[in-house]
N, C-alpha and C positions, 0 to 999 in steps of 0.2 A: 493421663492427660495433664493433670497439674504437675507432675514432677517435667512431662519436655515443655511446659510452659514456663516453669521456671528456668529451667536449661536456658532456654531458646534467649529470656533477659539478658541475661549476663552478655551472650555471644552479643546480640543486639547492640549490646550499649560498648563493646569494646572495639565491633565495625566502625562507630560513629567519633570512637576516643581514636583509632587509627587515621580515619580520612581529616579530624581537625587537628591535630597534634603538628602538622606542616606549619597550617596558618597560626597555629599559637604559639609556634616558636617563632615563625618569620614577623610576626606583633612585640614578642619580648627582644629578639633583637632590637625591629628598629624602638622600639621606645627607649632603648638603655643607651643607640645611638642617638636617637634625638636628648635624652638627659645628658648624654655627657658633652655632648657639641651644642647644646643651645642652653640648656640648665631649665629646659620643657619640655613636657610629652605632648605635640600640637597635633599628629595623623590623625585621629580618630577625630579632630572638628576637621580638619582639612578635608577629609575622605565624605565627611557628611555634607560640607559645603559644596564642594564638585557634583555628589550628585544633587543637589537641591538648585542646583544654577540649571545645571542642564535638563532637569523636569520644568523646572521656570520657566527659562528659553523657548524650550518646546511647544510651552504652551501659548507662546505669542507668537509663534510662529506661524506662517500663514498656511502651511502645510498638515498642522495639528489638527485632528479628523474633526473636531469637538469644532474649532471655528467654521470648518466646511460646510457643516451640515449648522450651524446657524445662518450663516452668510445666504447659504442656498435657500432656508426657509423664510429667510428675509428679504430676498429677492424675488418670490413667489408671492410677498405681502405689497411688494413696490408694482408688479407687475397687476396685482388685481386693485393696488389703489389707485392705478391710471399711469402708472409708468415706465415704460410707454401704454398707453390706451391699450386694453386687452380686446379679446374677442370677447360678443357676447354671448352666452346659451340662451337668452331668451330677451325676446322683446315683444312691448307691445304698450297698451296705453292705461294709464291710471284711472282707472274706474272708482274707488275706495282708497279711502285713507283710515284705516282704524284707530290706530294711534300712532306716537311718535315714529317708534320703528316697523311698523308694518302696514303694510296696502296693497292692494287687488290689482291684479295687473288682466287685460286680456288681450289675447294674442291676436297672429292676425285670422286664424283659423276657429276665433272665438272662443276658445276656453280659456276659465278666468281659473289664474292661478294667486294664489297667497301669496306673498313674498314677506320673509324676515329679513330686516337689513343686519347683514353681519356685523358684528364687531361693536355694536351699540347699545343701550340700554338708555330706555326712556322712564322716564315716572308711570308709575298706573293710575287706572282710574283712582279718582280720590285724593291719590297725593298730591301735594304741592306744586305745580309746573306742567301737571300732563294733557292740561288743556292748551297751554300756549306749545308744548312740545307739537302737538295733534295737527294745532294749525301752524307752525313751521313749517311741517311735514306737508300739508296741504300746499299753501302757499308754494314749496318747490316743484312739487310735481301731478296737483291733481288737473287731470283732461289732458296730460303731456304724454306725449311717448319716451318710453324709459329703456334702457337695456341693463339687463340684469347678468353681472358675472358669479353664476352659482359656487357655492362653498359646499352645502350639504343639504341633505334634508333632513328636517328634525322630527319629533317625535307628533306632530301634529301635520304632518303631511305637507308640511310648509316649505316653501324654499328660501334657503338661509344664502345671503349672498350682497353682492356690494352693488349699489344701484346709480346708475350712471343718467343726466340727462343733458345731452348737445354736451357731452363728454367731460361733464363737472362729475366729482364722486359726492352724492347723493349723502353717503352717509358720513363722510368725514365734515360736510357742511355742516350738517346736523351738531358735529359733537364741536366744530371749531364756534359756532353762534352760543353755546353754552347749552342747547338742548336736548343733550345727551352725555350720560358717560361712555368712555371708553370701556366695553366689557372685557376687561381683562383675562378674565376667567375662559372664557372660549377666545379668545385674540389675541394670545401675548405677544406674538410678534408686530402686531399690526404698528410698526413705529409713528406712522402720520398720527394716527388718533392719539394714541400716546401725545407727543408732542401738542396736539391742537386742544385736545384736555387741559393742560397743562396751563397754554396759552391763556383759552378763555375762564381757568379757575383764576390766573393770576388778573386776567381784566374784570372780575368779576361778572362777567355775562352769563345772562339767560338766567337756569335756576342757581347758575353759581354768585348770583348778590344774596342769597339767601345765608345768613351766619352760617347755620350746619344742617346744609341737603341731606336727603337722607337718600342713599343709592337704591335701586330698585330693589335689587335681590334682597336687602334687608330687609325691605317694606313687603316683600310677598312674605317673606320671614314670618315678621313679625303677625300680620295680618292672615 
């Protein structure tokens, strides 16, 4: 077994010395043509450049699978933040506000469901802002009828989703008044919230006149 193992090397490596032996001579021509007509050897940046423009290219290109499939999950973010106004899966009236991002909704058929507003994160109990977060939340929609464009359900039987009322989005209010962040972490597409973050950290509103807020998820973190 070890002697046709060793056999079998040798063959191996003289296959691989016959199939490149073409392209190693057709390299040492032209580089002894490019030395003696240019007094340079340039193919090998040139051949690198060519293909580095044309992966470039590619990728700005509108066609590039990688833009599609952003563009299309970011149109599925436009379309649930009201634009155009989506359908809803549920509606019904605000019964409870628990906190910032979450309240009771009940249908018309009477059952009262949970709702998480997607895409947001409010202060918790305790922290700094989660009472004026609470009553934000209130103020917008409690004893209102809301329609809700579900995303998921979470691990608390809750429904996660974007809440709409007389066709304002509910939770981009929230984060554009300062009393909310943008949850990056489950929403990276959501571009509005992005943007309205942004807005009201640079106007300092809501908990962002605070020097250094402390984000939710740290604060369960930590606590």
């Amino acid at each position: 077994m070890r002697a046709r193992q060793r056999n079998h090397r040798p063959r191996a490596a003289r296959r691989l010395l016959r199939r490149l032996t073409p392209l190693l001579l057709a390299a040492l021509v032209l580089s002894g043509y490019q030395f003696l007509t240019r007094d340079s050897i340039t193919w090998h940046r040139d051949l690198l450049s060519g293909v580095s423009d044309t992966l470039g290219n590619y990728a700005t290109r509108a066609e590039a699978g990688w833009r599609r499939a952003a563009e299309q999950i970011e149109s599925w973010g436009a379309r649930r933040e009201g634009d155009p106004l989506p359908e809803a899966d549920l509606q019904g009236r605000v019964v409870g506000v628990l906190d910032g991002d979450s309240l009771i909704l009940r249908s018309a058929s009477g059952t009262e469901h949970t709702v998480r507003l997607y895409g947001i994160d409010t202060p918790e109990r305790g922290q700094p802002h989660a009472e004026q977060a609470r009553s934000a939340l209130r103020r917008l929609v409690a004893r209102q009828t809301v329609q809700v464009v579900q995303v998921d359900t979470d691990r608390y039987n809750r429904v996660v989703g974007t809440v709409y009322r007389d066709g304002e989005n509910i939770n981009l209010a929230m984060v554009s008044a300062g009393h909310a962040w943008w949850f990056r972490r489950y929403a990276p597409h959501e571009r509005q919230l992005e943007a309205a973050e942004a807005a009201a950290r640079a106007a300092g509103s809501g908990l962002w006149a605070a020097a250094t807020p402390v984000p939710p998820w740290e604060w369960r973190r930590r606590h």
